[in-house]
C-alpha positions as CSV (number, residue, x, y, z in Angstrom):
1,X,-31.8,-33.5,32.0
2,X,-33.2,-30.4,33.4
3,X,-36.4,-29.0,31.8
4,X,-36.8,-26.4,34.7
5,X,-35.5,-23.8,32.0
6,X,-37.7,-24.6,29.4
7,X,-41.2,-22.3,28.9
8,X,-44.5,-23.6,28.4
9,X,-44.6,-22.1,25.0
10,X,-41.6,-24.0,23.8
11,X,-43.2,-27.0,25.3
12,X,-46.4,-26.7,23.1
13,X,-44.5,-25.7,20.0
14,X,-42.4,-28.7,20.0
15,X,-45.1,-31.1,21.1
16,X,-47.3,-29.5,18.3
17,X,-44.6,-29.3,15.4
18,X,-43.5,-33.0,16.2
19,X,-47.3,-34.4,16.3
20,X,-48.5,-32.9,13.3
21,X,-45.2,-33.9,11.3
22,X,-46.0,-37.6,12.8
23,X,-49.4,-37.7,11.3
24,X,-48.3,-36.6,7.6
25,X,-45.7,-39.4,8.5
26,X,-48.1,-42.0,9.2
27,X,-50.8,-40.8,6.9
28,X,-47.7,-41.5,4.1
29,X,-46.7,-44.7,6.0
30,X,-50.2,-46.3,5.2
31,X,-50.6,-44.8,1.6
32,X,-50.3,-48.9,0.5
33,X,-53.9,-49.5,2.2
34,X,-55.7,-47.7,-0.4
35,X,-53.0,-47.3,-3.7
36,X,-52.1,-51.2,-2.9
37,X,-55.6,-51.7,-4.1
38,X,-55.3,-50.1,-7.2
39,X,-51.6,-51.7,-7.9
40,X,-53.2,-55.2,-6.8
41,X,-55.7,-54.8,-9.8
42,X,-53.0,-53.8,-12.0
43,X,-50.9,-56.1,-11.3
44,X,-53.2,-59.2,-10.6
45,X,-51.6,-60.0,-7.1
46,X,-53.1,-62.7,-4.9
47,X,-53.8,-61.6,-1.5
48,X,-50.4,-63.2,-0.3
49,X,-48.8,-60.7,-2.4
50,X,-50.7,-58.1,-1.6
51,X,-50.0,-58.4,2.2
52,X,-46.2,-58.4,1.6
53,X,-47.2,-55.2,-0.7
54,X,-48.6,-53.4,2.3
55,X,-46.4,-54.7,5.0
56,X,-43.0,-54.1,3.5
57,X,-43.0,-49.9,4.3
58,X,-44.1,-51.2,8.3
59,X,-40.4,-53.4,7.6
60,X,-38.6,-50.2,6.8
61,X,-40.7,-48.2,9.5
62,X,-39.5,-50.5,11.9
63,X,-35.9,-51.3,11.4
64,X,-35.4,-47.8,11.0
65,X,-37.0,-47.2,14.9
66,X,-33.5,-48.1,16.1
67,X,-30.7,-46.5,14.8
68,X,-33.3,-43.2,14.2
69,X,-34.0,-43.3,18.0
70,X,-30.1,-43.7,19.3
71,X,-29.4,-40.8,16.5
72,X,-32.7,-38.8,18.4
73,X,-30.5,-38.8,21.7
74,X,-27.3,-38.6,19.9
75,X,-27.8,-35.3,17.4
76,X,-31.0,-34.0,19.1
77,X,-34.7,-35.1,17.2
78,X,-35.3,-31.7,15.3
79,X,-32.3,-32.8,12.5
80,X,-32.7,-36.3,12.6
81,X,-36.7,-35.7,12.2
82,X,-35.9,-33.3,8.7
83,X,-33.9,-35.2,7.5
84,X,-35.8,-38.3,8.0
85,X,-39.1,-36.5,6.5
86,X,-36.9,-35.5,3.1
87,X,-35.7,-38.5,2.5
88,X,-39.2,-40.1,2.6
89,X,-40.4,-37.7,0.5
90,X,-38.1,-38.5,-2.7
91,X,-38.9,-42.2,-1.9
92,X,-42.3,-41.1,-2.4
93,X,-42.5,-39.3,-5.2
94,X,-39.6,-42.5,-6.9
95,X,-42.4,-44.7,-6.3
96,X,-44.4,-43.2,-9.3
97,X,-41.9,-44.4,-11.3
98,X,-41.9,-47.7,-10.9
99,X,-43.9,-50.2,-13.1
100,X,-43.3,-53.8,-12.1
101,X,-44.1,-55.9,-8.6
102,X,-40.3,-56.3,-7.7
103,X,-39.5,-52.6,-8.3
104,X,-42.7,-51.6,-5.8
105,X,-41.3,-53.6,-3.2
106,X,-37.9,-51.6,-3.3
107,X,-39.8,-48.6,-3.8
108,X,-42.1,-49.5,-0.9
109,X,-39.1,-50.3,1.4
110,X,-38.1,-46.3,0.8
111,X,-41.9,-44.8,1.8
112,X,-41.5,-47.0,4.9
113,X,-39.1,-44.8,6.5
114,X,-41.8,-42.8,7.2
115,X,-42.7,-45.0,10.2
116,X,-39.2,-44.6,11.6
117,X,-40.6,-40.9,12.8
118,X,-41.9,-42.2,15.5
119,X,-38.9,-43.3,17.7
120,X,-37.2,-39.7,16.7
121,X,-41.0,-37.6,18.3
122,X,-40.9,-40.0,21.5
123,X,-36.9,-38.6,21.9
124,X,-37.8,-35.1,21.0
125,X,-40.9,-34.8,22.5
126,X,-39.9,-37.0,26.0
127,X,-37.2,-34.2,26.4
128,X,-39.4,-31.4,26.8
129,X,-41.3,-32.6,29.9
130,X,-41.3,-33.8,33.6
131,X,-42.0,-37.2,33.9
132,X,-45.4,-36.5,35.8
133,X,-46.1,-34.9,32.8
134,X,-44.6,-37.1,30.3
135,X,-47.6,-39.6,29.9
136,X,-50.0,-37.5,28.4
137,X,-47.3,-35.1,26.2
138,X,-46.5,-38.5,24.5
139,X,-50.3,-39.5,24.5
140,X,-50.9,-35.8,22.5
141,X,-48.0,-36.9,20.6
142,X,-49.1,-40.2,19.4
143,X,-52.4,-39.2,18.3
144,X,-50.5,-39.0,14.5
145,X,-51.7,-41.8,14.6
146,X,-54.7,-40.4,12.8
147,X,-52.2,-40.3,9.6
148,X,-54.3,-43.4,9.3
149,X,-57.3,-42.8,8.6
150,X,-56.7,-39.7,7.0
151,X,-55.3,-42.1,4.2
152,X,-58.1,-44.6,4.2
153,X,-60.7,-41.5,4.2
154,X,-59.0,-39.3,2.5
155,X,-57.1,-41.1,-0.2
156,X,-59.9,-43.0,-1.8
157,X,-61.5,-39.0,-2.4
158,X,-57.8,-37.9,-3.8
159,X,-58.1,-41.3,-6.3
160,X,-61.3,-40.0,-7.8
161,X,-59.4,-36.6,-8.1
162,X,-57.1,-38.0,-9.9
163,X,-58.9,-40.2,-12.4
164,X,-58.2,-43.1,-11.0
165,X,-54.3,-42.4,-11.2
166,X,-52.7,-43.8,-7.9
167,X,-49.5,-42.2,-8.9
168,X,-51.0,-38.6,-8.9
169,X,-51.9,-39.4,-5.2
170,X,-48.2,-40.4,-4.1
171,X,-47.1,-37.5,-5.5
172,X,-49.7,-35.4,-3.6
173,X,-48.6,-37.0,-0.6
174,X,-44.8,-36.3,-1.6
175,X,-45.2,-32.9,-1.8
176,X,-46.8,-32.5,1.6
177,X,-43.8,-34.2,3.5
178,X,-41.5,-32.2,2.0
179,X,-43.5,-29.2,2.8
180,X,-43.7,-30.3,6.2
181,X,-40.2,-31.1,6.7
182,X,-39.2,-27.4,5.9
183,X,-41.8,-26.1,8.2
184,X,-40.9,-28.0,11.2
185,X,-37.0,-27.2,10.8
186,X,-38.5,-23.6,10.7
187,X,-40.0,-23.8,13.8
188,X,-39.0,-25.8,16.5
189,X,-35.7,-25.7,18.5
190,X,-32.9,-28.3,19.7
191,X,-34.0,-30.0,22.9
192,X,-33.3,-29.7,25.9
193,X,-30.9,-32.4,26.6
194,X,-29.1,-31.3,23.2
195,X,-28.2,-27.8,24.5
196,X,-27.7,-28.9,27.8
197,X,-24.6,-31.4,26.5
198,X,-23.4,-28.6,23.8
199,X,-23.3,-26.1,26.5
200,X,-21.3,-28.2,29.3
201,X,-19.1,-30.1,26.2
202,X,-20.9,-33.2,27.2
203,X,-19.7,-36.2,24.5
204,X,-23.2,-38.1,23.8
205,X,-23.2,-42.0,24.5
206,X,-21.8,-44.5,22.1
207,X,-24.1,-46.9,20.2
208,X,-23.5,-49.4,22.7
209,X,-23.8,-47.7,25.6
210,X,-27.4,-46.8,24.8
211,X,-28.5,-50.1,23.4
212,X,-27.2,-51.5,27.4
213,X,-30.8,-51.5,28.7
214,X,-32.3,-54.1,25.9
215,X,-30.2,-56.9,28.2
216,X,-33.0,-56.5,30.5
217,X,-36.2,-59.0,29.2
218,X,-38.6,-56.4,30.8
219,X,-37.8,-54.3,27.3
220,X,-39.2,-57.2,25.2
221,X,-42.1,-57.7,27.6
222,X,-42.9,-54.3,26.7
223,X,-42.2,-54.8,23.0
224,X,-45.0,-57.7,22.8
225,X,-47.4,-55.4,24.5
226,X,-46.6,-52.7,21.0
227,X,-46.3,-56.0,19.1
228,X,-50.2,-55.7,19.6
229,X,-51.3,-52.5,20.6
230,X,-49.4,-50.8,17.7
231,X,-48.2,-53.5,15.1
232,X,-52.3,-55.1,15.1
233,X,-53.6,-51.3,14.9
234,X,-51.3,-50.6,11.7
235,X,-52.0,-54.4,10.6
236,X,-55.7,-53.9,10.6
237,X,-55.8,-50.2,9.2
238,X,-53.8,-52.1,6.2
239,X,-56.2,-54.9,6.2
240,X,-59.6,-53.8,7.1
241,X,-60.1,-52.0,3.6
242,X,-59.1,-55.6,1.8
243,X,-61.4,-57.5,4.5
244,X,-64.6,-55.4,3.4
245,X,-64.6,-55.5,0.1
246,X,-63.5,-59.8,0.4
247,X,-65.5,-60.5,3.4
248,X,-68.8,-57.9,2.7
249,X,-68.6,-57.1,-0.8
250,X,-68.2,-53.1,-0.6
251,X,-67.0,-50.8,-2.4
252,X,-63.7,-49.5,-2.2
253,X,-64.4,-45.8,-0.9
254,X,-67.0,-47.2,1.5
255,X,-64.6,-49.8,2.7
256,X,-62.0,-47.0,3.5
257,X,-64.1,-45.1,5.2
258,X,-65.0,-47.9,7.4
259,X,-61.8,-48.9,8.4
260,X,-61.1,-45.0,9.3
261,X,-63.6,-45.7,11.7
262,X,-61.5,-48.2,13.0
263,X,-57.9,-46.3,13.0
264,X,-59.6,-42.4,13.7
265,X,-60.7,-43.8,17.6
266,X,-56.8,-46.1,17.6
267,X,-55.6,-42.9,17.1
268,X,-57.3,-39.7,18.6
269,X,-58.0,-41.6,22.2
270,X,-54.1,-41.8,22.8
271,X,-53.9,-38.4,24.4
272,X,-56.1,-39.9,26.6
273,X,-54.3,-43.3,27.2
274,X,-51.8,-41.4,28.1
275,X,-53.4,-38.8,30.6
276,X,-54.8,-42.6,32.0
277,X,-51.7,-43.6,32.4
278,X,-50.6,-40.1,34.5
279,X,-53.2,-40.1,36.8
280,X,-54.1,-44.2,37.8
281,X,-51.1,-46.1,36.2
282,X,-50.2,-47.8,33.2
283,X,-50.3,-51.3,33.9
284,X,-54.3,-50.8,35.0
285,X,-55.0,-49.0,31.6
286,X,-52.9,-52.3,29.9
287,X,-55.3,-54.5,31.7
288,X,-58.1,-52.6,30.1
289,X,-56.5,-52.6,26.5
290,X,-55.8,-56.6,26.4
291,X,-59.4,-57.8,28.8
292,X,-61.4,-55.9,26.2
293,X,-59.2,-56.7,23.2
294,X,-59.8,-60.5,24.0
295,X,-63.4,-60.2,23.6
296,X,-63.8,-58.0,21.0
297,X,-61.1,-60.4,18.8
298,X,-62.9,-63.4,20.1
299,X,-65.9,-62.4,18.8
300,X,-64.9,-61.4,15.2
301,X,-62.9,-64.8,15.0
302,X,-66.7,-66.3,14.2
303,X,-66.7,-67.6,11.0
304,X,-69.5,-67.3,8.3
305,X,-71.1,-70.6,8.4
306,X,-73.6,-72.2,6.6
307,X,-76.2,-74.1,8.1
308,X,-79.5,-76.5,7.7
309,X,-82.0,-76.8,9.7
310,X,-85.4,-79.4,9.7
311,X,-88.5,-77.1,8.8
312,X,-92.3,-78.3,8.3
313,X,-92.0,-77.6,4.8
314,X,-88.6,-79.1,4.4
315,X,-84.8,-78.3,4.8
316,X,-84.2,-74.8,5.6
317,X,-80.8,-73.3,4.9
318,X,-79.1,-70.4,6.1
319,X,-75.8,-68.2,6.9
320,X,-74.7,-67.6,10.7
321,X,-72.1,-64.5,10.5
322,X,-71.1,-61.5,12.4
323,X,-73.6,-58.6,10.7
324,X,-71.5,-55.5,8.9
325,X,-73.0,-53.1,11.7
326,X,-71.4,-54.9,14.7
327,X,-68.2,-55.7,13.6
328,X,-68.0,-52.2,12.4
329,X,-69.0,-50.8,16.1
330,X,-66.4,-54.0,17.7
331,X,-63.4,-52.6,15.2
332,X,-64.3,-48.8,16.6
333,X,-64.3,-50.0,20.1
334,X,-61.1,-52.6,19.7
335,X,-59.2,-49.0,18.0
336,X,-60.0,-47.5,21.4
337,X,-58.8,-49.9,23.3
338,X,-55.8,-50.2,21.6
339,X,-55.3,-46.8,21.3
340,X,-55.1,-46.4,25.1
341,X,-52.4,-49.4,25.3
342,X,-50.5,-47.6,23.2
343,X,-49.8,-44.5,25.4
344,X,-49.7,-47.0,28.2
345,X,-46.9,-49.0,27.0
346,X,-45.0,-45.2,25.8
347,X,-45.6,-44.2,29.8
348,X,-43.1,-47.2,31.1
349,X,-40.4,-46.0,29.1
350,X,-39.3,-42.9,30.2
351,X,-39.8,-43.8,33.5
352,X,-37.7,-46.7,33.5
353,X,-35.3,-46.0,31.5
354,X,-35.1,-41.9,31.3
355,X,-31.3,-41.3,29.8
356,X,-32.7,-44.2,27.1
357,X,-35.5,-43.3,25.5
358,X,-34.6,-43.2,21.9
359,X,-32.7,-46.6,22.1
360,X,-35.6,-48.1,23.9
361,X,-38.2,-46.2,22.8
362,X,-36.4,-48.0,19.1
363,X,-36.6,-51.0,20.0
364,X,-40.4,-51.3,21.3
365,X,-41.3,-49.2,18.1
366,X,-39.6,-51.1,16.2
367,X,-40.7,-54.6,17.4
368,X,-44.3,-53.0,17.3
369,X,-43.5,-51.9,14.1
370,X,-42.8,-55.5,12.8
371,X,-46.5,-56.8,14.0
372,X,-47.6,-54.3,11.3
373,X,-45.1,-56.0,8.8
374,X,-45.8,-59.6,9.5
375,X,-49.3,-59.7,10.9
376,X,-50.8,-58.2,7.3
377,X,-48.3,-61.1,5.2
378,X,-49.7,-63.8,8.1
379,X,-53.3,-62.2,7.1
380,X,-52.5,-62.8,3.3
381,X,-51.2,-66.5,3.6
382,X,-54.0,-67.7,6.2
383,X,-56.9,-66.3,4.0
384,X,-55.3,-67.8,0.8
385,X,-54.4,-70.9,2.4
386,X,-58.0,-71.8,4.3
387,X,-60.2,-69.2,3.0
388,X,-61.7,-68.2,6.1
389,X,-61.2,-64.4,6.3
390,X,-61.9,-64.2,10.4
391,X,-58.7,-66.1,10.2
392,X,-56.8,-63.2,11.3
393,X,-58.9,-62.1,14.3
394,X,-58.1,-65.9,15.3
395,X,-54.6,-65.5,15.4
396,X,-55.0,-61.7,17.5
397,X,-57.2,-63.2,20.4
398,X,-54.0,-66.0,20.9
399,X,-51.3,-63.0,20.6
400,X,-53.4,-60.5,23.0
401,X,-54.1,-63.8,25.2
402,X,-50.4,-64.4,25.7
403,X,-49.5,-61.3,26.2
404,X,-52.1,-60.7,28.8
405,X,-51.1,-63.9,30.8
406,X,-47.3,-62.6,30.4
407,X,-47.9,-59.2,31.8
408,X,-49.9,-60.3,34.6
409,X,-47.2,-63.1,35.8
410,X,-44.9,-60.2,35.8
411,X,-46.3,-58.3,37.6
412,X,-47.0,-60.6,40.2
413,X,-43.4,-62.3,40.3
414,X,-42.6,-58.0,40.9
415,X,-44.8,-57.3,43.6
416,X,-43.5,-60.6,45.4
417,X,-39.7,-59.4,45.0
418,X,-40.8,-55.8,46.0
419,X,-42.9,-57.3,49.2
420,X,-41.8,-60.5,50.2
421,X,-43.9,-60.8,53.0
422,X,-46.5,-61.4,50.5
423,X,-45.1,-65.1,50.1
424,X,-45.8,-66.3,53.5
425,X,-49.1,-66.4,54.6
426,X,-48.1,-66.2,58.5
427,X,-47.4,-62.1,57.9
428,X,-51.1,-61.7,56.8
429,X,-53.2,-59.9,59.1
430,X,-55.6,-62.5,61.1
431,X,-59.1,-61.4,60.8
432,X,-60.7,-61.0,64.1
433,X,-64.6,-62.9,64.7
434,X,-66.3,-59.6,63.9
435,X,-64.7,-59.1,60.5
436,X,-64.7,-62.6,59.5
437,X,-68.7,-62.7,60.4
C-alpha cells in the first residue's frame, strides 16, 4: 500500500469523517445504559435481566467486527461504513416499536451493529497513514469513544425532554445516524489501498486468506488485552449508572453523569495512548494500563462492611466502605488508563500484521467487544446471586492480573528467542572491581 500519493488534507478529512461517525456509533451502541433503566422499571427485570438487556447490542457489536473488517479490506471502509450506519439506524428507530422483553432483545441485537463500526474506521483510517504515523491517527480515531458518555450525560437530559418517553430518545438517536451516514458518504473518498487494487486490476483476498494470521496465538494475546481495555470500559459505562443508584442511592441523572466521568477520560485520552505508543512503545504504555488497573480494581473490590467495635459507653457500630468521592476519582483514573491501553493494543496491529488489519483488527474488536457483552451479564448474576455489588471489580483485578502476567511472560519468552545470549549467563559482561564496588 502506498500512501506517498495521498495529501494531508485527505488524510484529516478521512480521519475526521470516520471519528466523528464512530462516536454517534458508539453514543447509539450504549443507548441501553440509560433507556435500559427506564425499560427495567417497565418491565420489572431483575438485574440478571437487565445485564443481558444491556450486553446483547456489545453481542451484535462484536460478532459483527469480523466479517465488517474482512469486508473494510475487501470493498474499501467508506461503503461498508454507510451501509453499516443505515442499517443501524432502522434498527433503531424498530426498537420503538417493540413492547415486550423478548422482542427488546431482537431489537437490541439490531442497534448492536452499531459497535461493528469500529473494525470498518481502524481499516479505513489505518490506510491513510505511514506506520510511524499510524499510532496516534488510530488513537484520534478511537476517541468515539466519547459516544459513551455523551449517552450517559446526554441522554438522561433528552429523557426529561421527552417526558419521560425512552422511545422519543431512540428515535432522536435514529435520526442522527442516518443523518450521519449521508454526510460521511458525502465526504470522504475510497482508500488508498481501494484505488490502488482498482487501478492495477488487483483481485482482493479471499475470506480465508485474510483470516490466515488468527493461526498465530500472539492475535489472541492481543484480544485478552481488548478483552479488558475495551470490553471492561464498555462493561462499566453500561454498569456504572446501575452500580450508583444500587450501591449509593442516586438519582438516575446524577448517576449518568457520574459514569460519564468514567467513560469521557476512557475515551478522549486515546489520542494520546496512541501518540504513547508512537513515540516510547506500546508494550511500556500496556504495562502502565494493566499496573495501574490492578490497583485501582483492587481497591474498589472492598466491600461495604459492617462492623462493632467495644466503646466506654457500650457497642459501637459502624459501616467500612469505599466513600462516593474516591471511587468516583479511581473510575476517572482507571478510564485513563484504560483508555491509553486501548490505543496501545490498536498500535500492534498494523505493524504486525499490515496487509490484515480488518481481519485482525475484527477479531481483537470483536473479542474485546464480547468482554462488553459478558462482563455486564457476569455483573448481573454475581450481584443477584451474593449481593455484594463490588463483586464485579473482583472479578476485573483477576482478568487484568492474568493478562498482565501473560503479556509479560511473552515478552520475555520473545526477547530470549530474539537474543539468545540472554539465556546463558557466561555472555554477560563481568563487572570489573571498580564497578562492582
Amino acid at each position: 500500500m502506498n500512501v506517498a500519493n495521498v495529501t494531508g488534507g485527505e488524510q484529516k478529512q478521512a480521519l475526521i469523517a470516520s471519528t466523528l461517525a464512530f462516536t454517534v456509533c458508539f453514543a447509539v451502541w450504549t443507548i441501553f445504559s440509560i433507556i435500559g433503566l427506564k425499560i427495567k422499571m417497565d418491565l420489572g427485570l431483575s438485574d440478571t435481566q437487565f445485564g443481558i438487556l444491556v450486553a446483547t447490542p456489545i453481542l451484535t457489536g462484536s460478532l459483527s467486527r469480523i466479517f465488517l473488517g474482512v469486508w473494510s479490506d475487501q470493498y474499501g471502509g467508506r461503503i461498508v461504513y454507510t451501509f453499516q450506519m443505515v442499517i443501524t439506524a432502522v434498527a433503531a428507530y424498530l426498537l420503538t416499536l417493540v413492547s415486550t422483553y423478548p422482542m427488546f432483545l431482537v431489537a437490541a441485537l439490531g442497534v448492536g451493529l452499531a459497535g461493528g463500526s469500529f473494525a470498518v474506521g481502524i481499516a479505513y483510517v489505518s490506510t491513510w497513514y505511514s506506520k510511524e504515523r499510524q499510532g496516534t491517527a488510530l488513537g484520534i480515531f478511537g476517541m468515539g469513544n466519547v459516544g459513551a458518555a455523551i449517552t450517559n450525560f446526554g441522554a438522561p437530559f433528552l429523557l426529561i425532554v421527552m417526558d419521560g418517553q425512552w422511545q422519543g430518545v431512540a428515535r432522536v438517536y435514529s435520526i442522527i445516524l442516518l443523518v450521519t451516514a449521508i454526510l460521511y458518504f458525502i465526504f470522504t473518498k475510497d482508500d488508498p489501498a481501494v484505488r490502488e487494487r482498482r487501478e492495477k486490476g488487483i483481485k482482493h483476498a479471499s475470506f480465508l486468506e485474510q483470516m490466515e494470521p488468527l493461526k498465530n496465538i500472539q492475535v489472541w494475546r492481543f484480544s485478552l488485552y481488548y478483552f479488558f481495555v475495551f470490553g471492561g470500559f464498555v462493561a462499566l459505562a453500561l454498569w456504572l449508572p446501575r452500580y450508583y443508584v444500587g450501591a449509593y442511592g442516586l438519582d438516575l441523572k446524577t448517576a449518568g453523569m457520574l459514569a460519564a466521568a468514567y467513560a469521557l477520560p476512557g475515551s478522549i485520552f486515546r489520542a494520546l495512548g496512541g501518540w504513547l505508543s508512537d513515540r516510547i512503545g506500546a508494550r511500556r504504555v500496556m504495562y502502565w494500563t494493566f499496573g495501574v488497573a490492578v490497583v485501582a480494581t483492587f481497591i474498589m473490590s472492598y466491600p461495604a462492611t459492617d462492623y462493632t467495635v467495644a466503646g466506654i459507653e457500650g457497642p459501637i457500630s459502624f459501616n467500612l466502605t469505599i466513600p462516593l468521592w474516591l471511587f468516583v476519582f479511581l473510575t476517572v483514573v482507571l478510564g485513563f488508563f484504560m483508555s491509553l491501553g486501548k490505543a496501545a493494543v490498536y498500535k500492534h496491529i498494523p505493524v504486525y500484521y499490515p496487509g490484515h488489519v480488518g481481519a485482525v483488527g475484527g477479531v481483537v474488536g470483536l473479542i474485546g467487544g464480547l468482554g462488553g457483552f459478558v462482563l455486564p451479564i457476569t455483573f448481573g448474576i454475581m450481584n443477584d446471586m451474593i449481593g455484594v455489588w463490588t463483586s464485579c471489580f473482583m472479578l476485573l483485578t483477576v482478568l487484568i492480573s492474568i493478562a498482565l502476567l501473560w503479556m509479560h511472560f511473552a515478552i520475555i519468552r520473545m526477547n530470549r528467542r530474539d537474543m539468545p545470549e540472554l539465556n546463558d549467563p557466561r555472555y554477560l559482561p563481568e563487572l570489573d572491581s571498580r564497578s562492582a564496588e
